[in-house]
C-alpha positions as CSV (number, residue, x, y, z in Angstrom):
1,X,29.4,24.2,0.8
2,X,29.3,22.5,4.3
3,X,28.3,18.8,4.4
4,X,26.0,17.6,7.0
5,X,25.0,13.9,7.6
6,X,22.0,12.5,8.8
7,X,21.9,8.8,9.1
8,X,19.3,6.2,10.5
9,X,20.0,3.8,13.4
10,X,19.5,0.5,11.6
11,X,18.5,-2.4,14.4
12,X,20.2,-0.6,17.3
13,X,23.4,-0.5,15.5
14,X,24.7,3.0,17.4
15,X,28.2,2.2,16.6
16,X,27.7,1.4,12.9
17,X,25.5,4.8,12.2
18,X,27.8,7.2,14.2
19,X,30.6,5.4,11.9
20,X,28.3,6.1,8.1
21,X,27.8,9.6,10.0
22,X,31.0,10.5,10.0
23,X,32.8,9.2,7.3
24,X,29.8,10.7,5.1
25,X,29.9,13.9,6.6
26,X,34.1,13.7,6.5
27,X,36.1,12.8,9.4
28,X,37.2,15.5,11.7
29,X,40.2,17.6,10.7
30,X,42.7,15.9,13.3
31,X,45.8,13.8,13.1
32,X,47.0,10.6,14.3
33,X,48.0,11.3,18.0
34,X,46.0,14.4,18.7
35,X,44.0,14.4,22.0
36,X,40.4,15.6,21.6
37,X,37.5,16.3,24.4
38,X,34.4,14.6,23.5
39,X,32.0,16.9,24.9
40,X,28.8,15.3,25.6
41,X,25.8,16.2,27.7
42,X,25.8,15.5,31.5
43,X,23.6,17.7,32.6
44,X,21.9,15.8,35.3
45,X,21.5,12.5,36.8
46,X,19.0,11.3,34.4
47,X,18.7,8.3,32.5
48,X,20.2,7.9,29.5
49,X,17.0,6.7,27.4
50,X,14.7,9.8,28.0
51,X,16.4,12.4,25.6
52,X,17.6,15.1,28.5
53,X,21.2,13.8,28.6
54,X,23.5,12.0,25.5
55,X,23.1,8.8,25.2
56,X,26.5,7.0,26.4
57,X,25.8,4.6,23.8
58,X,26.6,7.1,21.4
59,X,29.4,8.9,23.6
60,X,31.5,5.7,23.6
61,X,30.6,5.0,19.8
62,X,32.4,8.2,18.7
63,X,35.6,7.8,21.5
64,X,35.9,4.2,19.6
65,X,35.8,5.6,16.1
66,X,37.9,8.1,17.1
67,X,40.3,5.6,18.9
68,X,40.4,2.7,16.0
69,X,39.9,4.7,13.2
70,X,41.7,7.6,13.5
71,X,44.6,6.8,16.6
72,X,42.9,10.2,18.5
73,X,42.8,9.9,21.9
74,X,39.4,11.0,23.6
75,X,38.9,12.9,27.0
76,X,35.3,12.5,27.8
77,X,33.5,15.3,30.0
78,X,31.2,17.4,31.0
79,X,30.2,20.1,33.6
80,X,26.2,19.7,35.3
81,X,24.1,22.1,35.5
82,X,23.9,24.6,38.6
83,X,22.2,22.9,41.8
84,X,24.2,19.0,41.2
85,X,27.2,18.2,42.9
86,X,29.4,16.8,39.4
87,X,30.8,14.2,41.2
88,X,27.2,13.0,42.2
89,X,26.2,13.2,38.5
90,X,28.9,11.4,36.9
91,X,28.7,8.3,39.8
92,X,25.1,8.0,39.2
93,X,25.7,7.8,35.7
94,X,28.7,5.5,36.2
95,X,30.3,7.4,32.8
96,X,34.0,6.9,33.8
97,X,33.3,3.1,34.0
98,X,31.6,3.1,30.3
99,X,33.5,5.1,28.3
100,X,36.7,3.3,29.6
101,X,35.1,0.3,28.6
102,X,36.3,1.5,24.8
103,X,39.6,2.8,25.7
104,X,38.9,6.4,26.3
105,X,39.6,8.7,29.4
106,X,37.1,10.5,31.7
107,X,38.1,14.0,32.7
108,X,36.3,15.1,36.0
109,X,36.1,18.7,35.2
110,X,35.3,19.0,38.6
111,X,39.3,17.9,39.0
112,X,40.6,20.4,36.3
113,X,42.2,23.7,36.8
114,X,39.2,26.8,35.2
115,X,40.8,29.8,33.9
116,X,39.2,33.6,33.0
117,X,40.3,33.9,29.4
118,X,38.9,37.3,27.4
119,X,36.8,37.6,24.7
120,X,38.1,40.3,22.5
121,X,35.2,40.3,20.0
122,X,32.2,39.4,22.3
123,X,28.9,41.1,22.2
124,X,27.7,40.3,25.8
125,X,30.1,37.9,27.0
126,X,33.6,39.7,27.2
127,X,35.0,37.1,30.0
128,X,34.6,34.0,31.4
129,X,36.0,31.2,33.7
130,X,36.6,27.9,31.6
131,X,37.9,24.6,31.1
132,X,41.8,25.3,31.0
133,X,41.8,21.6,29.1
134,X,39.8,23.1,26.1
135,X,42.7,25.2,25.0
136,X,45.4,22.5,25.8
137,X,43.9,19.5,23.6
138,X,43.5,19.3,19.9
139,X,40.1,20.2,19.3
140,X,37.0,19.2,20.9
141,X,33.9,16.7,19.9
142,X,30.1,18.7,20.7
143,X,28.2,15.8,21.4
144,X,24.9,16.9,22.5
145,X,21.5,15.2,22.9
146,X,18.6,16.0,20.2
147,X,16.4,18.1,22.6
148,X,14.4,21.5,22.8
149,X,14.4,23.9,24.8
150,X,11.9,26.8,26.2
151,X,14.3,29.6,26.0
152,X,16.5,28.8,22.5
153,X,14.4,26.3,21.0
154,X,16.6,24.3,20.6
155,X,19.8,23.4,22.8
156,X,22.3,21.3,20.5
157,X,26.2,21.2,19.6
158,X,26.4,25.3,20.3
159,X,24.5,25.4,23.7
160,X,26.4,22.4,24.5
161,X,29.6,23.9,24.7
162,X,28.2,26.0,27.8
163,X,29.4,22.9,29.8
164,X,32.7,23.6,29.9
165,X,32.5,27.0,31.8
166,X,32.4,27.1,35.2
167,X,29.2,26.1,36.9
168,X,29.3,29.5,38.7
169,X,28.8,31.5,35.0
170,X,26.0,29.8,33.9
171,X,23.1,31.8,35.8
172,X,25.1,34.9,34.7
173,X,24.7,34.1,30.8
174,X,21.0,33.7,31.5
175,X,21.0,36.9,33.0
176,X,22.8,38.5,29.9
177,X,20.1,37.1,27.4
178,X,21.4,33.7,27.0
179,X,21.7,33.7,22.6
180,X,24.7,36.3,22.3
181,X,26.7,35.0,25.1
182,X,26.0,31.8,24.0
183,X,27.3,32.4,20.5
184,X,30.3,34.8,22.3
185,X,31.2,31.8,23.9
186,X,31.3,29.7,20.7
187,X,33.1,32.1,19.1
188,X,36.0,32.1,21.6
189,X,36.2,28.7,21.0
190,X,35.5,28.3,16.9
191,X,39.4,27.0,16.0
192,X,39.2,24.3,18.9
193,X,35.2,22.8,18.1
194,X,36.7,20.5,15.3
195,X,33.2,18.6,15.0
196,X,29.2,17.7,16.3
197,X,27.9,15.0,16.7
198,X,24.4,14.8,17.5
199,X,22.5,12.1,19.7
200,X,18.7,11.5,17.8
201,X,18.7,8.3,19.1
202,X,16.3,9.6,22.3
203,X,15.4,13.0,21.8
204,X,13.0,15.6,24.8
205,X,10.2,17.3,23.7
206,X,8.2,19.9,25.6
207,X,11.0,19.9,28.3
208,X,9.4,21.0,31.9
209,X,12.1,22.9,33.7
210,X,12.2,23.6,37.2
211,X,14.7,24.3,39.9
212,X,16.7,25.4,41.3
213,X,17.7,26.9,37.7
214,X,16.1,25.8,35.2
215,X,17.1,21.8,36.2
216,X,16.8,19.0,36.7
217,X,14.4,18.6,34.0
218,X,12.4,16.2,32.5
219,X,10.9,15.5,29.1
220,X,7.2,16.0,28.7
221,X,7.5,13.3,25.6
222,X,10.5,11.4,24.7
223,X,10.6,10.4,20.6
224,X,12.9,8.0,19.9
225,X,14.2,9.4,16.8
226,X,17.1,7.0,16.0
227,X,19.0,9.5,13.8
228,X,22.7,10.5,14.2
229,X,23.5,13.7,12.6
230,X,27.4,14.3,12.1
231,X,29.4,17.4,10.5
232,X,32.8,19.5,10.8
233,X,30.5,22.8,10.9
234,X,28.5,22.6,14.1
235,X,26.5,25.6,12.7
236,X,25.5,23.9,10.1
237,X,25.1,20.5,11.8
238,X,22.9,22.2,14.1
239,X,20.9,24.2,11.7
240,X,19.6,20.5,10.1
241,X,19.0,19.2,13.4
242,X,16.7,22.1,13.8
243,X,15.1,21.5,10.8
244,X,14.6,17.8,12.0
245,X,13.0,19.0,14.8
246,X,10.4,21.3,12.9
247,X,12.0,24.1,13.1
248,X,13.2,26.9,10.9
249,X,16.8,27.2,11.8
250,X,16.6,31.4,10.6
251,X,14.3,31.6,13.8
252,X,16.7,29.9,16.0
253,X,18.3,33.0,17.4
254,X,21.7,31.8,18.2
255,X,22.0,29.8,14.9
256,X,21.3,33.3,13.0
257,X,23.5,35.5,15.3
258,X,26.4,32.6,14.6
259,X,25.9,32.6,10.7
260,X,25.4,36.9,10.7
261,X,29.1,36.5,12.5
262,X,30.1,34.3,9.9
263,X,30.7,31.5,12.2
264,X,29.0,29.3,10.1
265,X,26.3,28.1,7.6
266,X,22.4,27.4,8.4
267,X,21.3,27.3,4.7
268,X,24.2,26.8,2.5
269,X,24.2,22.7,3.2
270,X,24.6,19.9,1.5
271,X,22.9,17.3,3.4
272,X,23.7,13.7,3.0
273,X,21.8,10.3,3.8
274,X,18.4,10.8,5.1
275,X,16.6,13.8,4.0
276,X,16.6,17.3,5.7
277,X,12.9,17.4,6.6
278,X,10.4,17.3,10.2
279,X,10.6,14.1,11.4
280,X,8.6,15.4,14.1
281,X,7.4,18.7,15.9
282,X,9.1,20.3,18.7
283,X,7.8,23.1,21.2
284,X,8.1,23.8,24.4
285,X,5.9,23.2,27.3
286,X,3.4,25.3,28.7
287,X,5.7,26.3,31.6
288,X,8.3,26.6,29.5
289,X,6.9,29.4,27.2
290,X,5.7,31.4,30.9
291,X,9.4,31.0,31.9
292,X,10.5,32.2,28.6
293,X,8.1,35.3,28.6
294,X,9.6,36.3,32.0
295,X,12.7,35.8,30.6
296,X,12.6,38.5,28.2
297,X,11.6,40.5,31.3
298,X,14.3,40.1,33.7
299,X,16.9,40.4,31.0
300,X,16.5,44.1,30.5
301,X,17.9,46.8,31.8
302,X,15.2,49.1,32.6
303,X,13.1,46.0,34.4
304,X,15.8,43.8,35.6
305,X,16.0,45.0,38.8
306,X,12.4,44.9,39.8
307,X,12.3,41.2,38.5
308,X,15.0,39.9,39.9
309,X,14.1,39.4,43.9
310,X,11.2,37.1,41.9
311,X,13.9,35.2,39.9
312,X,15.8,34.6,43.1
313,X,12.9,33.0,45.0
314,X,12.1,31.2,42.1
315,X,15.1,30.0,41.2
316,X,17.8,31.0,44.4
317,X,20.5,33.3,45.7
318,X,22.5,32.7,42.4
319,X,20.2,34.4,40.6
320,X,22.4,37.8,40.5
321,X,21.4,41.2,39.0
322,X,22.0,41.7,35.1
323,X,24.5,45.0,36.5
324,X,26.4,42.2,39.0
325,X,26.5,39.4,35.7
326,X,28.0,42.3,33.6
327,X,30.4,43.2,35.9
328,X,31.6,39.6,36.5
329,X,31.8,38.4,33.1
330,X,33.5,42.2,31.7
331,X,37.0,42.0,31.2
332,X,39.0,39.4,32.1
333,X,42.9,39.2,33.4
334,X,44.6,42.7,31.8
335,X,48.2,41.3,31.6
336,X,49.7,41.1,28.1
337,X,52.1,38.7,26.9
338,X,55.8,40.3,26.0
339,X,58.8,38.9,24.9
340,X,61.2,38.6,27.8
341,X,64.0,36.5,27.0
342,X,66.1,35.0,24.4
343,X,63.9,33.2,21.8
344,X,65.5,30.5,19.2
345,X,62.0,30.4,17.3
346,X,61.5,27.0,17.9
347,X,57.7,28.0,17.0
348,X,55.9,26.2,20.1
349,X,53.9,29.5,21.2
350,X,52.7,30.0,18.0
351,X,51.4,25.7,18.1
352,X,50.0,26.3,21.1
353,X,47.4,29.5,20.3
354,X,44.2,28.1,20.0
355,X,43.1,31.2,18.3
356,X,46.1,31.8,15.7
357,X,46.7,35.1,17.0
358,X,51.0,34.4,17.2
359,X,52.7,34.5,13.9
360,X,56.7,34.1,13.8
361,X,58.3,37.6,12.5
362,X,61.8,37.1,11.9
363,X,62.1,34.1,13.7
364,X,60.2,36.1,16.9
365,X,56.9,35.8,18.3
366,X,54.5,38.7,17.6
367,X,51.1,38.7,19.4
368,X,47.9,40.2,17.6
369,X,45.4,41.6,18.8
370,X,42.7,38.3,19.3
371,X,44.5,37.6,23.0
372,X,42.6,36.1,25.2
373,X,45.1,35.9,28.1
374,X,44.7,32.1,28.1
375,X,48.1,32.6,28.7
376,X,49.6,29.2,27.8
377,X,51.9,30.2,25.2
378,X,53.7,31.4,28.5
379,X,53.5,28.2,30.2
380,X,54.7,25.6,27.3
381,X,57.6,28.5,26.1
382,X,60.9,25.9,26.3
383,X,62.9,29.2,27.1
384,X,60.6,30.5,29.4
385,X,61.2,33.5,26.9
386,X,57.8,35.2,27.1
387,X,56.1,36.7,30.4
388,X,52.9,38.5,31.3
389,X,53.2,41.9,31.4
């Protein structure tokens, strides 16, 4: 049974409730030394008090836990939203100054190398351009902000990992539907999201979203919740969010396509602290549920491309055809890794699979078939003894 933690802020003690979270919940599965992304959300230049972005006050809480109590070393980052120049966002924020101020690192991701990787197993999503980082660290923190949203419902540890793609994909898994690429995406990513960690301190209700694609946004009622809720399972951790929120996580779309994969749990929970129950109702605006109706619309095949010169005055030239976004995002790079030289199976390619898809055979690396031509298994090879083919 998964354990979820739901703790109360006790007189603006962030540090001290993100600590009970996750020691209750259990810490995340990572040793001393390991290097972790803390993956909060940065969507916008907003403030941190209004429930659209994580409050930093509870990004630096876990990089401190993480750095005193468990000698992990945190990379903190994010990717905006389409329309905001990042390095706008994170100066206006002034994140690299904060979370330094606890001994962790900020990692521009508008800095950092983005490669195509393949999805072998997605429904919608078969490629995509993403944060090269995410399969060289440890494991990565999904740190998102307790907040709804018009299209999912909700948009918490999952949704959140949509940051680290390329700012360039996003319109395109709107276009696709949103909740399978969303959970594709996850699923590419399952054996590096070690833990989430959600933000109730400031959560957004009845979000208004505007341009130029769905941001920058703004809350139409902020609740300061002052909850933390902590878990290794971000499935389940989000499912009790959800149900926090008012909302019955087997309606949530992407948390029942992640639990009907087996990605995770959204019932079988044992929840721990403060009780699983509303503390408050959650629904989306009035232009939020318009938006969400044409939604549905433009993300079919038969009336896609009728909608779509609307979406693109609405919302700009990014605003590409479902045919073009399933073109793009269809198979990624076609080389295959081989074994080219001599190998001593020292073991390294097989450490360095983020999806445990190289086993040792008689002291020789065999691939499987779960590649998703991440291709650094090439890159860290001592012997330089494997190649793309």
């Amino acid at each position: 049974m998964k354990k979820v933690a739901i703790i109360k802020i006790e007189n603006d003690d962030v540090y001290g409730a993100v600590k009970k979270a996750i020691e209750a919940a259990g810490q995340p599965d990572l040793s001393s030394g390991d290097t972790v992304i803390v993956k909060p959300n940065l969507c916008a230049p907003k403030p941190y008090n209004i429930g659209v972005i994580t409050n930093i006050e509870v990004v630096k809480a876990v990089c401190k836990y993480l750095i005193e109590e468990m000698n992990v070393k945190p990379l903190v980052g994010d990717m905006p939203i389409v329309g905001w120049d990042p390095k706008e966002v994170y100066q206006k924020l002034g994140v690299k100054e904060e979370v330094e101020k606890v001994g962790a690192q900020f990692l521009d991701f508008s800095e950092e190398e983005f490669i195509k990787i393949e999805i072998p197993d997605g429904k919608k999503l078969k490629s995509v351009k993403i944060l090269k980082k995410a399969f060289e660290v440890d494991g990565i923190i999904s740190v998102p902000v307790m907040k709804n949203h018009f299209l999912t419902g909700v948009t918490l540890s999952i949704k959140n990992l949509k940051g680290l793609i390329a700012q360039d994909q996003r319109t395109k898994i709107h276009v696709l539907g949103l909740h399978e690429p969303v959970v594709d995406l996850f699923q590419a990513l399952k054996n590096q999201v070690k833990y989430a960690i959600v933000d109730g301190t400031y959560a957004a209700n009845q979000v208004k979203p505007s341009g130029p694609y769905y941001g920058p946004i703004e809350p139409g009622e902020v609740v300061k919740m002052d909850l933390i809720i902590a878990g290794k399972d971000p499935v389940a951790v989000d499912a009790v969010t959800s149900r926090v929120m008012g909302f019955d996580p087997t309606k949530i779309k992407i948390l029942s396509i992640a639990a009907e994969r087996g990605l995770g749990e959204i019932e079988n929970i044992e929840v721990v602290g403060e009780e699983a129950k509303p503390f408050k109702k959650f629904k989306a605006s009035f232009k939020g549920r318009i938006i969400s109706f044409m939604s549905r619309i433009w993300t079919t095949k038969v009336l896609n491309p009728l909608v779509n010169p609307l979406a693109k005055k609405l919302f700009g030239p990014q605003m590409v055809t479902l045919s073009r976004a399933q073109e793009e995002v269809g198979e990624g790079k076609k080389g295959e890794v081989v074994l080219i030289g001599e190998c001593d199976g020292c073991g390294v390619c097989v450490k360095s699979c983020k999806v445990n898809n190289i086993k040792l055979v008689d002291g020789k690396p065999v691939i499987g078939d779960r590649c998703i031509k991440c291709f650094i298994c090439v890159e860290v090879c001592p012997k330089s003894a494997l190649a793309i083919q």
